[in-house]
mmCIF file of the N, C-alpha and C atoms, coordinates in Angstrom:
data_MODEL
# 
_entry.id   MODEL 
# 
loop_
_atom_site.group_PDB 
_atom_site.id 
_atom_site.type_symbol 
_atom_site.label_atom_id 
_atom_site.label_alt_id 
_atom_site.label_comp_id 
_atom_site.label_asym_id 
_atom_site.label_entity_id 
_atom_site.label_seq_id 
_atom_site.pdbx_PDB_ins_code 
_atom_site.Cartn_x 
_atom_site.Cartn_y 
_atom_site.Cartn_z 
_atom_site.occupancy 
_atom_site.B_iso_or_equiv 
_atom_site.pdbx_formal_charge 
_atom_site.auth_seq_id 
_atom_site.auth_comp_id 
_atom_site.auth_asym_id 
_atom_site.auth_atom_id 
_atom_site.pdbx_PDB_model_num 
ATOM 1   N N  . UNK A 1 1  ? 127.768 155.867 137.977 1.00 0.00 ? 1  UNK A N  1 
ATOM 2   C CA . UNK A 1 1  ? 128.163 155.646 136.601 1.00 0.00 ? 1  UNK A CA 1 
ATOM 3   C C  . UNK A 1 1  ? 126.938 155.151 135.822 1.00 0.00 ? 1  UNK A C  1 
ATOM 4   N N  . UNK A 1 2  ? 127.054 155.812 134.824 1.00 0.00 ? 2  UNK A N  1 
ATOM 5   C CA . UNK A 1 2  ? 125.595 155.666 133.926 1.00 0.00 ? 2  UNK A CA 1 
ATOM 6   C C  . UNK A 1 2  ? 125.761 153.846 133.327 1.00 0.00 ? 2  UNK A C  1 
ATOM 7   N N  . UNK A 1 3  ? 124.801 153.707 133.015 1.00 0.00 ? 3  UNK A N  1 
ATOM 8   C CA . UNK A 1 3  ? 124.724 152.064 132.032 1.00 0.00 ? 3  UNK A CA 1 
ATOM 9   C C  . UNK A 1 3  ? 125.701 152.420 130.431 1.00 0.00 ? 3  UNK A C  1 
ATOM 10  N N  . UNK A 1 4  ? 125.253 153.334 129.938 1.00 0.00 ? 4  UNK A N  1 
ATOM 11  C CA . UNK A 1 4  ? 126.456 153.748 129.089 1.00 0.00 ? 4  UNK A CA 1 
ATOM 12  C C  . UNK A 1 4  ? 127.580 153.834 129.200 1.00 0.00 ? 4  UNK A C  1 
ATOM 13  N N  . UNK A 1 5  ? 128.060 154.571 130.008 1.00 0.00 ? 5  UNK A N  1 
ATOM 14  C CA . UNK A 1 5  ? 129.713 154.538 130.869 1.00 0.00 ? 5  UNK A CA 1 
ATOM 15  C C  . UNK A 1 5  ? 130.197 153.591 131.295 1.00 0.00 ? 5  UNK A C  1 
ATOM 16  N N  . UNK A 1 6  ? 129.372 152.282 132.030 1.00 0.00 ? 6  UNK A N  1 
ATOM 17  C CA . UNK A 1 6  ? 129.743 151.057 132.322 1.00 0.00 ? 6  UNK A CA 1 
ATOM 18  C C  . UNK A 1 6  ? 129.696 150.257 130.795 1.00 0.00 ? 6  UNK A C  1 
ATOM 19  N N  . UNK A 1 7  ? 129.301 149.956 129.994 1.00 0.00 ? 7  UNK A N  1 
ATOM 20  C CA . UNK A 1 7  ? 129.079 149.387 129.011 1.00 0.00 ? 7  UNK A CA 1 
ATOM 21  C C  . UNK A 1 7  ? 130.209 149.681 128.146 1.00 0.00 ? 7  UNK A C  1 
ATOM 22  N N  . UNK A 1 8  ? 130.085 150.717 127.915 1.00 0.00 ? 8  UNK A N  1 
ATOM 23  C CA . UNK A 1 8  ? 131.353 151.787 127.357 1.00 0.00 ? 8  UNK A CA 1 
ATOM 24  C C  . UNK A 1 8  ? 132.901 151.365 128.153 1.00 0.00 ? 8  UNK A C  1 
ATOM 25  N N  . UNK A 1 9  ? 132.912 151.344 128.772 1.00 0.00 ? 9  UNK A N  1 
ATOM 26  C CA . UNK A 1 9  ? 134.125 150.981 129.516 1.00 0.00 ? 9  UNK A CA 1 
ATOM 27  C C  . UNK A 1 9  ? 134.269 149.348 130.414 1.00 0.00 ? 9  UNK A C  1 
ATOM 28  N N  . UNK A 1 10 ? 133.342 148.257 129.587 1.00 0.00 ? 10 UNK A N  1 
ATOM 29  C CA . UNK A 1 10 ? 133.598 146.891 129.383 1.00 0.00 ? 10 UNK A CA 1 
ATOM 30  C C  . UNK A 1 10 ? 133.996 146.847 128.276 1.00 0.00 ? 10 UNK A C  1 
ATOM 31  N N  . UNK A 1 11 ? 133.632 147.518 126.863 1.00 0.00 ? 11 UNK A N  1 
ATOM 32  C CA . UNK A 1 11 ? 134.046 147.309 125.589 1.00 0.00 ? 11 UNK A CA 1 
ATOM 33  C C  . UNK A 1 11 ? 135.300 147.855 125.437 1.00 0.00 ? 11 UNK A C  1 
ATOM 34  N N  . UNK A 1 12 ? 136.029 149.029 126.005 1.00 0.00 ? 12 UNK A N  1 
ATOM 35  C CA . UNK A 1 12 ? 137.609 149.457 126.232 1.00 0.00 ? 12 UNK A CA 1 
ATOM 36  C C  . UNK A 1 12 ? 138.475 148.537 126.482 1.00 0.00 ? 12 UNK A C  1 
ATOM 37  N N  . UNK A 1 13 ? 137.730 148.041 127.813 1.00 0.00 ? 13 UNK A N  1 
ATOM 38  C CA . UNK A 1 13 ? 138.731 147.375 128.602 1.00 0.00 ? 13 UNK A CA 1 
ATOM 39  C C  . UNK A 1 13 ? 138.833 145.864 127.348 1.00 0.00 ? 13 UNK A C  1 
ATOM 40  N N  . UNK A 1 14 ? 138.239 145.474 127.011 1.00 0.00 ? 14 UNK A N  1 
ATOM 41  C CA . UNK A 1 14 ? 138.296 144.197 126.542 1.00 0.00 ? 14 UNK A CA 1 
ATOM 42  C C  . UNK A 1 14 ? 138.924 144.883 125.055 1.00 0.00 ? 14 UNK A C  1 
ATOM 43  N N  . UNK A 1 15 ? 139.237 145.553 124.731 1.00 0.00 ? 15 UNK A N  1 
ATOM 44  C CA . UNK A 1 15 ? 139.828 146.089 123.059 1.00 0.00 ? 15 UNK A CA 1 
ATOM 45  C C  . UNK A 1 15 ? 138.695 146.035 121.960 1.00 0.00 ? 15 UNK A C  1 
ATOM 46  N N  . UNK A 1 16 ? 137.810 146.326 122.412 1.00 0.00 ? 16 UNK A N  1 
ATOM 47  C CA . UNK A 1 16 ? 136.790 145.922 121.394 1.00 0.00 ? 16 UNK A CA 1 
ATOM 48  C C  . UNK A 1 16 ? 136.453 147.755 120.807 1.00 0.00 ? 16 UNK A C  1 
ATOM 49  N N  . UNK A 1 17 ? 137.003 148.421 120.337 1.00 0.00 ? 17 UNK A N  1 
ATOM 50  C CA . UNK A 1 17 ? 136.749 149.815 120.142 1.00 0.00 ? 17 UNK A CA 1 
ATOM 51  C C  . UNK A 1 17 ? 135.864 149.594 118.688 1.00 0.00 ? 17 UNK A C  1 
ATOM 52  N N  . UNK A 1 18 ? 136.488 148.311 117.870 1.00 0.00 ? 18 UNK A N  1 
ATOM 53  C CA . UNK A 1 18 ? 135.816 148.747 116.694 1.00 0.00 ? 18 UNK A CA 1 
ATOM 54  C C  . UNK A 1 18 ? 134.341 148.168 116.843 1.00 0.00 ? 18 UNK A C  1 
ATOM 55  N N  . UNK A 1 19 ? 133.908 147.283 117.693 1.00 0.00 ? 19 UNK A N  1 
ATOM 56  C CA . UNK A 1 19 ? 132.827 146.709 117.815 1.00 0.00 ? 19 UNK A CA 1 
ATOM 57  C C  . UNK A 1 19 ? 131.441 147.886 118.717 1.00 0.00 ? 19 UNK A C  1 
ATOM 58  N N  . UNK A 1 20 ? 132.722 148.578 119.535 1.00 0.00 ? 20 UNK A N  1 
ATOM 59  C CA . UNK A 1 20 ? 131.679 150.195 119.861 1.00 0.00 ? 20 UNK A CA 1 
ATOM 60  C C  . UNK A 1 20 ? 131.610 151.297 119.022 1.00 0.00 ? 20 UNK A C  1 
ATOM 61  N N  . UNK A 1 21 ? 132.513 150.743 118.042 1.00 0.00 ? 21 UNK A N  1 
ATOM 62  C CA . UNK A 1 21 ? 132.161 152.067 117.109 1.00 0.00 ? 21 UNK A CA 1 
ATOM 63  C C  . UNK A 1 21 ? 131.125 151.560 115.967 1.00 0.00 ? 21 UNK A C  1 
ATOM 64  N N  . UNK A 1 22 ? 130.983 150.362 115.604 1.00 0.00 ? 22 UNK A N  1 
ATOM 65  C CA . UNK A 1 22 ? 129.917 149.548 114.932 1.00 0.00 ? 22 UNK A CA 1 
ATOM 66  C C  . UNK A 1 22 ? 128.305 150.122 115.406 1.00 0.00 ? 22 UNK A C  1 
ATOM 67  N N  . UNK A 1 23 ? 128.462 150.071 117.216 1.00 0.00 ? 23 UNK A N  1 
ATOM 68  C CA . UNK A 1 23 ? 127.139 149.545 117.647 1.00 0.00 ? 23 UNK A CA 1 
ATOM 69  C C  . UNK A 1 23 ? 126.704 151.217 117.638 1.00 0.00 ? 23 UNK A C  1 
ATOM 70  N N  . UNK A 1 24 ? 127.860 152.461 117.635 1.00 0.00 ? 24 UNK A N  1 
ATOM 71  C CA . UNK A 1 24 ? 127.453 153.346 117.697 1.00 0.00 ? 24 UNK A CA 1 
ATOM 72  C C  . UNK A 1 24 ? 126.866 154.259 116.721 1.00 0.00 ? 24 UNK A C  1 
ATOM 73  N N  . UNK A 1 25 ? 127.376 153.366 114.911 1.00 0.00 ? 25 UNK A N  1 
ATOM 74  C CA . UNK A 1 25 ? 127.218 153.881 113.818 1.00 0.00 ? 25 UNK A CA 1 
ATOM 75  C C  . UNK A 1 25 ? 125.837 153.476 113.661 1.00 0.00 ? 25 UNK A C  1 
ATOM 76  N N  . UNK A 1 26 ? 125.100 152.290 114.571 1.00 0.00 ? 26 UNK A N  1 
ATOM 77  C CA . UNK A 1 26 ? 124.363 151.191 113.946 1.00 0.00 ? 26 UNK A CA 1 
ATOM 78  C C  . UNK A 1 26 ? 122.920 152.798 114.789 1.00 0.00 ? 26 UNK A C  1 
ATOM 79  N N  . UNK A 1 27 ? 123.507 152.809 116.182 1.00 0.00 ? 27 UNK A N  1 
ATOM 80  C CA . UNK A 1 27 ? 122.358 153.392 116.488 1.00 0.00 ? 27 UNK A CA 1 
ATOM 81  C C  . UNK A 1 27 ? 122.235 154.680 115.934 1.00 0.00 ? 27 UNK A C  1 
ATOM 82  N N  . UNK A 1 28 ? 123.074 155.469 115.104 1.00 0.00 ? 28 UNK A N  1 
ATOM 83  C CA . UNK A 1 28 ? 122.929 156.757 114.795 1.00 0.00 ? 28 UNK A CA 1 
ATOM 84  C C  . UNK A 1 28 ? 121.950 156.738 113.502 1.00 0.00 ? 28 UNK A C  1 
ATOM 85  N N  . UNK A 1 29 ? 122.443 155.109 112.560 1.00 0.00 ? 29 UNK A N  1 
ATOM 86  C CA . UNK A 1 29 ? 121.742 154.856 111.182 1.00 0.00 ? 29 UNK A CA 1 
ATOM 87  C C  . UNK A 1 29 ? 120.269 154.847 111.510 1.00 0.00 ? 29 UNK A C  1 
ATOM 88  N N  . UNK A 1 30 ? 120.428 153.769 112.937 1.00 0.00 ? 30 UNK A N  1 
ATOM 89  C CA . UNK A 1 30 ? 118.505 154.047 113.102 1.00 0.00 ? 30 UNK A CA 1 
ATOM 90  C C  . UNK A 1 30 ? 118.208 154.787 113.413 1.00 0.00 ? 30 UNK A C  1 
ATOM 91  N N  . UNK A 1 31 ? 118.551 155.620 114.505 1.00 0.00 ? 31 UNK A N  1 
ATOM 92  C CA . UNK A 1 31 ? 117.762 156.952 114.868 1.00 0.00 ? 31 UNK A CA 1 
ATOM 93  C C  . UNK A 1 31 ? 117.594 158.051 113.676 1.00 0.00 ? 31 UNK A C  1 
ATOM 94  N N  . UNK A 1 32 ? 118.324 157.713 112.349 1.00 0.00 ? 32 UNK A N  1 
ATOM 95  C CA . UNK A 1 32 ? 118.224 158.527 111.094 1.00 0.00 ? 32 UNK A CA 1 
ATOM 96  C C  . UNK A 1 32 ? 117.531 158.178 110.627 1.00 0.00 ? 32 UNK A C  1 
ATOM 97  N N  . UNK A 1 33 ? 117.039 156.818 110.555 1.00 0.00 ? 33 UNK A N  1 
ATOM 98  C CA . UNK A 1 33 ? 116.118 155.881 109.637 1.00 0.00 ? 33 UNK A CA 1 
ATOM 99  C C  . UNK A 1 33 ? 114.539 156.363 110.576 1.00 0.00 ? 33 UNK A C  1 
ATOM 100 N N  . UNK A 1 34 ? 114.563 156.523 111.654 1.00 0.00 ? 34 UNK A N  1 
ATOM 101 C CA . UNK A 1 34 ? 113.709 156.469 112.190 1.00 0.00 ? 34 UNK A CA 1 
ATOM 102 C C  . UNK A 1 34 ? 112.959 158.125 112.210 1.00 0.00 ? 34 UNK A C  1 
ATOM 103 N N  . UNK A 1 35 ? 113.728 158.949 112.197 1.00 0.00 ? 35 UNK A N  1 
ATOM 104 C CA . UNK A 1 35 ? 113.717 160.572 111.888 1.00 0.00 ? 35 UNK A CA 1 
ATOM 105 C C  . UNK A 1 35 ? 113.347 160.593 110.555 1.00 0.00 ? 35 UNK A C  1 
ATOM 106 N N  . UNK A 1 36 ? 113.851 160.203 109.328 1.00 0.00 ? 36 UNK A N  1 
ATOM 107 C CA . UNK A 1 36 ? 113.137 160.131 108.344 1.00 0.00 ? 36 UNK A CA 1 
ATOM 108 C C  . UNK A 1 36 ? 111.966 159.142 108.222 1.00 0.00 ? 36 UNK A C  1 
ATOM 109 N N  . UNK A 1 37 ? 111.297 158.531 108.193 1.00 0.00 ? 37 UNK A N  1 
ATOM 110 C CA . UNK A 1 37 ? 110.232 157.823 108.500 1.00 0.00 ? 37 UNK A CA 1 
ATOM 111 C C  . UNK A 1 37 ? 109.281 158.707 109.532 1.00 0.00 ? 37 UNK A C  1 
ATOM 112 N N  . UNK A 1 38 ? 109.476 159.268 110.769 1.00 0.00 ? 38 UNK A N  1 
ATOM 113 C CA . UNK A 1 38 ? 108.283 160.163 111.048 1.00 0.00 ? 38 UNK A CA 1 
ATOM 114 C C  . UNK A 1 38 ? 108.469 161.649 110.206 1.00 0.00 ? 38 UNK A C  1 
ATOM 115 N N  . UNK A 1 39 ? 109.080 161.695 109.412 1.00 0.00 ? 39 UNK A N  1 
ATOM 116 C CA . UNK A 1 39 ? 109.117 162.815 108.647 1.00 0.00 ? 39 UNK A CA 1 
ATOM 117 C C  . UNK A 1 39 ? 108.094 162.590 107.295 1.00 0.00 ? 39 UNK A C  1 
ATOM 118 N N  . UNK A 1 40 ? 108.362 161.800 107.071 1.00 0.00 ? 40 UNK A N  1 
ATOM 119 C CA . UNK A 1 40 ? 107.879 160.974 105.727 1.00 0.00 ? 40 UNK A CA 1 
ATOM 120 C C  . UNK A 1 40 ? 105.933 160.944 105.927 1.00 0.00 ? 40 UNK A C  1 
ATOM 121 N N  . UNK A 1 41 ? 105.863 160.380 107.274 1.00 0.00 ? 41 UNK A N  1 
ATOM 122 C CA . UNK A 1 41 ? 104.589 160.207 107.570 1.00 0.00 ? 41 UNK A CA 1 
ATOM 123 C C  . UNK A 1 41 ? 103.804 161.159 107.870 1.00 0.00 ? 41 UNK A C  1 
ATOM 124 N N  . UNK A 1 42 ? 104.705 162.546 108.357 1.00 0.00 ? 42 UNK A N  1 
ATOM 125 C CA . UNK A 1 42 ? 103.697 163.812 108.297 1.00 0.00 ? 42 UNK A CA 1 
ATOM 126 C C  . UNK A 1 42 ? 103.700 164.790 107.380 1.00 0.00 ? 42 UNK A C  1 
ATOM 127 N N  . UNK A 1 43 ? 105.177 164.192 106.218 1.00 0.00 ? 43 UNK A N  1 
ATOM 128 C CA . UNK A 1 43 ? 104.113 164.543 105.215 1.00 0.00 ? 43 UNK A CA 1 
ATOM 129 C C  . UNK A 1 43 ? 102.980 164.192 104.231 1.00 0.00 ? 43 UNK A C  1 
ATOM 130 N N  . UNK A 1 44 ? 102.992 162.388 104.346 1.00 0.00 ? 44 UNK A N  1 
ATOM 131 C CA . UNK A 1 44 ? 101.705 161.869 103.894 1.00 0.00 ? 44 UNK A CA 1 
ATOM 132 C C  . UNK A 1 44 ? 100.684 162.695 104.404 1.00 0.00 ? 44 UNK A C  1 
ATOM 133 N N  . UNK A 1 45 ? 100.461 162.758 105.829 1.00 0.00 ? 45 UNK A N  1 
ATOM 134 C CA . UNK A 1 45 ? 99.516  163.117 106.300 1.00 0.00 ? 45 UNK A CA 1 
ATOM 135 C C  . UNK A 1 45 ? 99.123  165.002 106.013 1.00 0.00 ? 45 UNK A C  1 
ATOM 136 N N  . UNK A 1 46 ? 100.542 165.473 105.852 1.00 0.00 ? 46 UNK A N  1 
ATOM 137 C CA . UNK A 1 46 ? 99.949  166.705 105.155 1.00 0.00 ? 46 UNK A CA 1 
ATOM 138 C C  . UNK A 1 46 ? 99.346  166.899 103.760 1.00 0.00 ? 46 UNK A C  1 
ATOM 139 N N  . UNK A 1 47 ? 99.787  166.031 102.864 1.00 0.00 ? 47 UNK A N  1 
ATOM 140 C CA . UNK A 1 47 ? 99.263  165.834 101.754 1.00 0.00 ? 47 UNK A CA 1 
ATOM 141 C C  . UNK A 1 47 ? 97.698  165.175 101.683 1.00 0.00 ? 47 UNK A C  1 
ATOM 142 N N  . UNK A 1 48 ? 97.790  164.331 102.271 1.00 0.00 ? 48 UNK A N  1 
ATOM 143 C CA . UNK A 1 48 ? 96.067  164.067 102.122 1.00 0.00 ? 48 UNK A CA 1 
ATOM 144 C C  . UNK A 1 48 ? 95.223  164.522 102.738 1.00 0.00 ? 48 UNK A C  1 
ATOM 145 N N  . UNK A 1 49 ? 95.641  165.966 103.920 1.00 0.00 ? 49 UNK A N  1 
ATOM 146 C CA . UNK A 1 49 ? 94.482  166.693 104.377 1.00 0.00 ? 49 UNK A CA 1 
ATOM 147 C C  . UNK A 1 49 ? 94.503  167.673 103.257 1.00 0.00 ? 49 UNK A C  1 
ATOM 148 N N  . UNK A 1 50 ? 95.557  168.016 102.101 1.00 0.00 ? 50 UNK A N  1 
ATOM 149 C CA . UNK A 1 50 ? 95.148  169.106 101.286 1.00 0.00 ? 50 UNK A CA 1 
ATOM 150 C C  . UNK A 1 50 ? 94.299  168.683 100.363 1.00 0.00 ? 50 UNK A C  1 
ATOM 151 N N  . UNK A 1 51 ? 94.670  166.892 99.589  1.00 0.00 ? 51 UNK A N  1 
ATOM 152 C CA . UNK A 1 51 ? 93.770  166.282 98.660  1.00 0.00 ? 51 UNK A CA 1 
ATOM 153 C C  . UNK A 1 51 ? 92.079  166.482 99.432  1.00 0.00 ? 51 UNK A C  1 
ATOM 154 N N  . UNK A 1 52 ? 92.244  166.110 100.712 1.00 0.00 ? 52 UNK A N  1 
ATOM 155 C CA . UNK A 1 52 ? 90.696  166.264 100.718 1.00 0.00 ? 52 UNK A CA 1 
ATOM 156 C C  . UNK A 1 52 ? 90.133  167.595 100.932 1.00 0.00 ? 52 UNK A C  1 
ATOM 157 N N  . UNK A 1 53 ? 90.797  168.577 101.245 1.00 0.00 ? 53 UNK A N  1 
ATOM 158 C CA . UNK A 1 53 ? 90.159  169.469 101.180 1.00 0.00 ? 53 UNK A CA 1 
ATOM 159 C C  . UNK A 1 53 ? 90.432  170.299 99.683  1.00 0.00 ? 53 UNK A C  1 
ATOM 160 N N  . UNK A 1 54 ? 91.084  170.145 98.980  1.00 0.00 ? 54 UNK A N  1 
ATOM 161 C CA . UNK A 1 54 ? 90.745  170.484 97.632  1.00 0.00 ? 54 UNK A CA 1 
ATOM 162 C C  . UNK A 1 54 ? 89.641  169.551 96.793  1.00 0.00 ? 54 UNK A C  1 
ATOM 163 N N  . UNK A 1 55 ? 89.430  168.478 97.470  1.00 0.00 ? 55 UNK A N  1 
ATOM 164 C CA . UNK A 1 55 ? 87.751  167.486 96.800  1.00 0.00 ? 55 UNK A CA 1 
ATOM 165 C C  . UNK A 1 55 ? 86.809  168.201 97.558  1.00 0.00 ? 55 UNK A C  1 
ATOM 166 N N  . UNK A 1 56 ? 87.229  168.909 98.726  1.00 0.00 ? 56 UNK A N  1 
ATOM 167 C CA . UNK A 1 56 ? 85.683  169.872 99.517  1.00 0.00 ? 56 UNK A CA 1 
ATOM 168 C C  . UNK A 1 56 ? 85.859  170.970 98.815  1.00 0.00 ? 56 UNK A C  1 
ATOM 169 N N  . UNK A 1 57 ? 86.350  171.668 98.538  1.00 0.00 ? 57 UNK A N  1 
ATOM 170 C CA . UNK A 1 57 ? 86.656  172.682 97.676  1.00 0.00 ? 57 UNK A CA 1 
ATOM 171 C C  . UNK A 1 57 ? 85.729  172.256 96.514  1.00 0.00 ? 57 UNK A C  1 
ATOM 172 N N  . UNK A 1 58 ? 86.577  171.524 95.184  1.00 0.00 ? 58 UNK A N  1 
ATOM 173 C CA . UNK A 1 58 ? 85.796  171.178 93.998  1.00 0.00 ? 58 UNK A CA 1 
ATOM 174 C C  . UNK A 1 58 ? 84.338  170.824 94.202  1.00 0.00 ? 58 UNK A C  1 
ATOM 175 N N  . UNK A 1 59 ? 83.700  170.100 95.233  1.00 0.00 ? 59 UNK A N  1 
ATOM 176 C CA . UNK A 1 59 ? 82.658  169.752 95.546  1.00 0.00 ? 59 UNK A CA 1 
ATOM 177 C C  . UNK A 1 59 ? 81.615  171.103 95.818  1.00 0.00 ? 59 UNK A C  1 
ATOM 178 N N  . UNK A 1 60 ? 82.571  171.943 96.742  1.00 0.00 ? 60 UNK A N  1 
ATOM 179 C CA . UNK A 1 60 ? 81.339  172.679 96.645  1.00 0.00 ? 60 UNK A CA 1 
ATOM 180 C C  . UNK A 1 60 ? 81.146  173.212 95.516  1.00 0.00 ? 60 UNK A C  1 
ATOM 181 N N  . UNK A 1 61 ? 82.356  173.442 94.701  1.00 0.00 ? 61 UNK A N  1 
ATOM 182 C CA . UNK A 1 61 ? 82.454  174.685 93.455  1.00 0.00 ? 61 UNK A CA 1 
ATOM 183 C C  . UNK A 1 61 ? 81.374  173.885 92.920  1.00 0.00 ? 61 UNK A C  1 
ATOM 184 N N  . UNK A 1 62 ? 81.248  172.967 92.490  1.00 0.00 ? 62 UNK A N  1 
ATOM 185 C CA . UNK A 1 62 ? 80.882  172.005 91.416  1.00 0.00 ? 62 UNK A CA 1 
ATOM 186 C C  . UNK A 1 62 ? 79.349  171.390 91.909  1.00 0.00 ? 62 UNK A C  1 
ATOM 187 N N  . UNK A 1 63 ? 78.905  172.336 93.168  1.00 0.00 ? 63 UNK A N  1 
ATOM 188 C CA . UNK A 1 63 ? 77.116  172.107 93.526  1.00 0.00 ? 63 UNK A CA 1 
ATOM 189 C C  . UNK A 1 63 ? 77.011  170.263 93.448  1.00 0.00 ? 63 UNK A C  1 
ATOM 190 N N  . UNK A 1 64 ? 78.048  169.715 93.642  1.00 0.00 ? 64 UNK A N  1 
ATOM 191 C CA . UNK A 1 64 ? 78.124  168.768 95.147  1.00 0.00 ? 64 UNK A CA 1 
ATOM 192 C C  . UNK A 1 64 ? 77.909  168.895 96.142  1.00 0.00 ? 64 UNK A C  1 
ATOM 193 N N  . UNK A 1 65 ? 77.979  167.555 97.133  1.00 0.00 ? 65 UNK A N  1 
ATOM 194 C CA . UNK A 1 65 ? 77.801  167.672 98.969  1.00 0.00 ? 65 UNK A CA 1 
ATOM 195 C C  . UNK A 1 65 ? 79.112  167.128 98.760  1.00 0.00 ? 65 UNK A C  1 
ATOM 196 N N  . UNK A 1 66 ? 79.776  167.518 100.267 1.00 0.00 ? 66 UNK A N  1 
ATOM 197 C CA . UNK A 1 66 ? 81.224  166.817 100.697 1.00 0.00 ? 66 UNK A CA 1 
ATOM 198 C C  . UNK A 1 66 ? 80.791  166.351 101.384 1.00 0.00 ? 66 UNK A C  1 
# 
């Protein structure tokens, strides 16, 4: 029996359904919170490899060094 299944079935037995349905809403909110947040961060990171390469771009146009 998994640690879930045991855990899961201490909170049955004791009537606590709404307190597993709490802990189960709680982990779905973070694993959403947490999915958006590495989402978020690659697209920072896609955005500022285009800013700099549109300043290497302008730079060269513009007989700058990058």
């Amino acid at each position: 029996m998994s640690p879930f299944d045991e855990a899961a079935a201490g909170i049955v037995a004791r009537g606590d359904l709404g307190h597993l349905a709490l802990l189960l809403w709680a982990f779905c909110a973070s694993g959403l919170g947490l999915f958006a947040l590495r989402e978020l961060i690659a697209a920072n990171r896609r955005f500022d490899e285009f800013v700099r390469e549109f300043a290497r771009f302008n730079a060269r146009y513009d007989g700058g060094d990058s």
